[in-house]
C-alpha positions in Angstrom: 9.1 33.5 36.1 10.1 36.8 37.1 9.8 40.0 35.0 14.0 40.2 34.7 13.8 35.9 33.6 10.8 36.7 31.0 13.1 39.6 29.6 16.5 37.8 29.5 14.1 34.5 27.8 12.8 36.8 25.4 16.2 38.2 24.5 18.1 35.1 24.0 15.0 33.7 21.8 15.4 37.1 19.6 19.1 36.8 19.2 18.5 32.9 18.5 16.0 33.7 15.6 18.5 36.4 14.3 21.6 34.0 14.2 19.3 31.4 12.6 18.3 34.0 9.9 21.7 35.1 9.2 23.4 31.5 8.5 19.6 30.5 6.2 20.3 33.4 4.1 20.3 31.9 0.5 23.2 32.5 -1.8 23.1 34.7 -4.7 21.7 33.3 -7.9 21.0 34.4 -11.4 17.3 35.6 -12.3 17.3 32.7 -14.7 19.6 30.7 -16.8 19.7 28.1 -19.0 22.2 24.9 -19.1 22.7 22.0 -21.8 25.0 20.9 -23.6 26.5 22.2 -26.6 25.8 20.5 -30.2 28.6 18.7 -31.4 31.5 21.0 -33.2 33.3 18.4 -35.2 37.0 18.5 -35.4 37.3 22.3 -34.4 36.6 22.9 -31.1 35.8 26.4 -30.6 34.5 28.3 -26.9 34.2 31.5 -26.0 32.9 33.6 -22.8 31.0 37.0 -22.6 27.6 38.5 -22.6 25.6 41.7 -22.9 25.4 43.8 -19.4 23.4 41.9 -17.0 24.3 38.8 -18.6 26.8 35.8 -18.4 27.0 33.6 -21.2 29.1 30.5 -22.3 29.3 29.0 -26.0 30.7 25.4 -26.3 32.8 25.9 -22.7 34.5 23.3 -20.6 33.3 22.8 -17.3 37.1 23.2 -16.4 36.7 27.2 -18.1 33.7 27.8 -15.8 34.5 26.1 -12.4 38.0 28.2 -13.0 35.9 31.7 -13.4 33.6 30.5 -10.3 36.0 29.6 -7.6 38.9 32.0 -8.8 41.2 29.4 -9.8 43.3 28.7 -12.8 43.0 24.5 -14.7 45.7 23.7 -13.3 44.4 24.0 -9.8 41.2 21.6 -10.1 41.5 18.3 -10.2 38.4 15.9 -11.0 37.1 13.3 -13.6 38.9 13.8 -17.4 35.5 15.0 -18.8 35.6 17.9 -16.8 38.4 19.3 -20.1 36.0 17.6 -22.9 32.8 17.9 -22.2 31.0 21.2 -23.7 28.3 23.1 -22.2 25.9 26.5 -23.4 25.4 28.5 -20.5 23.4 31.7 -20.5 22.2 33.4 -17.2 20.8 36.6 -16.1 22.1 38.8 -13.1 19.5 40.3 -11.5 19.0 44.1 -11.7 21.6 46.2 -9.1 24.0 42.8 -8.4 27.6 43.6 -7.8 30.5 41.9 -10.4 32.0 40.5 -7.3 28.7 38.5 -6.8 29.0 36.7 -10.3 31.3 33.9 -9.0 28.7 32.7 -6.2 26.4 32.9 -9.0 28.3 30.7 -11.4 28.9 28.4 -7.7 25.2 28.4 -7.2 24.3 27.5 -10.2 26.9 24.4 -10.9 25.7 23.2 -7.6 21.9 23.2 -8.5 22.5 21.6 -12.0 25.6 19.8 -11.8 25.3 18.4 -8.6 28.4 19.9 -8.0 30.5 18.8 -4.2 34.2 20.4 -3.9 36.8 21.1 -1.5 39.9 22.8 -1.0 43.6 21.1 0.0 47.1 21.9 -0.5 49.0 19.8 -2.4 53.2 19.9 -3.6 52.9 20.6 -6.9 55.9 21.2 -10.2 56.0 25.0 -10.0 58.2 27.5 -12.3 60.1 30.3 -9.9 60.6 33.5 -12.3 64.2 35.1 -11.1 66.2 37.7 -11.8 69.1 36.5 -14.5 72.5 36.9 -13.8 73.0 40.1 -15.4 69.9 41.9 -14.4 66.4 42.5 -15.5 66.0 44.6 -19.1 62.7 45.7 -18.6 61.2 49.5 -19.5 59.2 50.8 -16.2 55.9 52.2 -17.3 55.2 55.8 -16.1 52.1 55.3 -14.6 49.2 52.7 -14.0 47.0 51.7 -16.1 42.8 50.7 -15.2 43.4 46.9 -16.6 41.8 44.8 -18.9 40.2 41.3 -18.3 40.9 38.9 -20.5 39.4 36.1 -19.3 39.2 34.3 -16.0 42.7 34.3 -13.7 44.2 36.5 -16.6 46.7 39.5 -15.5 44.0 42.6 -14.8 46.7 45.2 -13.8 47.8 46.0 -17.1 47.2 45.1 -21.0 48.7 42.3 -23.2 48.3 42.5 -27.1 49.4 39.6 -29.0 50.4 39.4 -32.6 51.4 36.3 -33.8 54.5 35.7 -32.1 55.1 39.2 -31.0 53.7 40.2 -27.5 53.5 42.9 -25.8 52.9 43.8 -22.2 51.7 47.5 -21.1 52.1 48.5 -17.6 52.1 45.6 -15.7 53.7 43.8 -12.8 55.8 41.2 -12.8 53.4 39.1 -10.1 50.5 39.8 -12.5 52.4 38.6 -15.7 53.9 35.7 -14.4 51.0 34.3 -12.3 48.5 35.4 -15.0 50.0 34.8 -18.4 53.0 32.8 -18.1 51.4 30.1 -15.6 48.4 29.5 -18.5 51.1 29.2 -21.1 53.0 26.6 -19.3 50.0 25.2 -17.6 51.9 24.8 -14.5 52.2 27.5 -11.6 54.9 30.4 -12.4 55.7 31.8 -9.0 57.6 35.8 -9.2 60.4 35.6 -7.4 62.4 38.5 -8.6 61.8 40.7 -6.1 61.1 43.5 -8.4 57.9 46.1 -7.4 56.4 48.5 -10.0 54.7 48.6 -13.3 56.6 47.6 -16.6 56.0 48.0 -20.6 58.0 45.3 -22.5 57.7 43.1 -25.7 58.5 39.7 -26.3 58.8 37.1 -29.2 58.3 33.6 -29.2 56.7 30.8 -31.1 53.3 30.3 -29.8 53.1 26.9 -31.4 55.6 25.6 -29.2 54.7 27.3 -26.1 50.7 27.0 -25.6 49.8 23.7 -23.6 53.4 22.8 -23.1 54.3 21.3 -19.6 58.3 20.9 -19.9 60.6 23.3 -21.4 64.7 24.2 -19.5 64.5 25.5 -16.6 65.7 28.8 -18.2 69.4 28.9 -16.7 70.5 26.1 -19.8 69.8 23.1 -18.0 67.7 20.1 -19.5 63.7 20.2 -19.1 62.1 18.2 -16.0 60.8 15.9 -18.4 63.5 16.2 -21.5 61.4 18.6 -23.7 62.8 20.6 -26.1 63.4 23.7 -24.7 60.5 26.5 -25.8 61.9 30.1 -27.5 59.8 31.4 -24.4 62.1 30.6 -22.0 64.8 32.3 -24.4 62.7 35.3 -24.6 62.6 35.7 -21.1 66.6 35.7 -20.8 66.7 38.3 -23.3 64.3 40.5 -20.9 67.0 39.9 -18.1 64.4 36.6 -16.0 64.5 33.5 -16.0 62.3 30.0 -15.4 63.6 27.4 -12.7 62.0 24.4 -12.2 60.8 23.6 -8.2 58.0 22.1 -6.6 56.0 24.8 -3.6 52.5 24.0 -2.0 49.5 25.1 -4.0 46.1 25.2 -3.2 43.9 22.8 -5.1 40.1 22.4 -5.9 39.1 19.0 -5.8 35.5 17.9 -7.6 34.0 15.7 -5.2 31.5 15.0 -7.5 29.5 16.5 -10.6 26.9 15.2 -13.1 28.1 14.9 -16.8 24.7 15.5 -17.7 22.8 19.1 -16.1 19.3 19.3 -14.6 16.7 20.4 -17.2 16.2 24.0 -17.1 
């Protein structure tokens, strides 16, 4: 072999073993963590997410909450097995030292896969959607003067502005309407809310409405007076909305779903 073959051999070999290395590079993982299930909580079922710096914890969470927070998804997105809503885990997990926020999710993927056996993919199915539009008279919103850094409440919640709720008083700081209608309304209604008004910028505004009727619910009018997809009664939401100049209609769109192949009910031991 010639000195020009030996060197072209050698350089192919290098950028083989480099390619190789690239694609074997593990995923990042927490330091440690720990995974069981949660003790029984009786009639009131309680869960909540959070965790000191460094540290992502779980109390008495759905697998449905965390696959949400680990693929960037919203419930009504992932479809699997019904005990993916009931069943309750305690998670706790360390980050290791100088990780980036943005590197939590793969975490959370990581670690569902090792312990849950976890398989999923991604398709787009036609699903029931809500369009938010502009009502006939106009929108009666108060622009906000100037952004605001966000708050996150919670996975897929609205992170360009603020939302306080009091009772049945809410009130939104210095958001968009994409943000608030993808964030908030879609997890009231549990079905996608899609902003179709059209309208850039940053609003403050207040709403009321009864909570009672509107958390979980699935039907409601399709805000211009007409009867609910499925009959419901209709929800003061979708009244509060018209007073604020918008308005819910029902449709169906394309929305991108994460299926669960497959996942143990039961995690690996820690």
């Amino acid at each position: 072999m010639t000195g020009r073959n030996m060197l072209s051999a050698s350089l192919i070999l290098f950028a083989s073993h480099a390619a190789f290395g690239q694609s074997a590079a593990a995923p990042p993982s927490f330091e440690v963590a720990s995974v069981k299930p949660a003790a029984p909580q009786g009639n009131i079922v309680r869960s909540r997410a959070g965790g000191d710096p460094g540290r992502v914890a779980y109390a008495n969470a759905s697998l449905m909450t965390i696959l949400a927070r680990a693929f960037g998804v919203k419930s009504y997105q992932i479809s699997g097995p019904s005990w993916l809503e009931t069943a309750r885990y305690d998670i706790v997990a360390k980050v290791p030292d100088g990780s980036l926020r943005e590197q939590i999710p793969l975490m959370l993927q990581q670690l569902l896969t090792d312990r849950f056996k976890l398989a999923t993919h991604r398709e787009t199915k036609e699903l029931p959607v809500y369009a938010l539009l502009v009502g006939k008279d106009g929108p009666k919103l108060g622009k906000a003067e100037e952004e605001s850094p966000g708050v996150d409440i919670g996975p897929g919640a609205p992170k360009g502005g603020t939302i306080i709720g009091n009772g049945g008083r809410l009130e939104v700081r210095k958001m968009g309407l994409s943000e608030f209608a993808d964030g908030f309304l879609s997890g009231i209604l549990e079905r996608p809310v899609l902003d179709m008004t059209g309208i850039q910028g940053l609003f403050t505004f207040t709403m009321e409405f009864s909570l009672a009727d509107a958390t979980g619910l699935r039907g409601g009018t399709t805000g211009d007076g007409g009867p609910a997809p499925d009959g419901a009664p209709a929800p003061t939401i979708f009244n509060a909305l018209q007073q604020l100049g918008l308005k819910l209609e029902a449709r169906k769109a394309p929305i991108e779903m994460l299926i669960v192949d497959h996942a143990e009910k039961v995690p690996t031991e820690n």
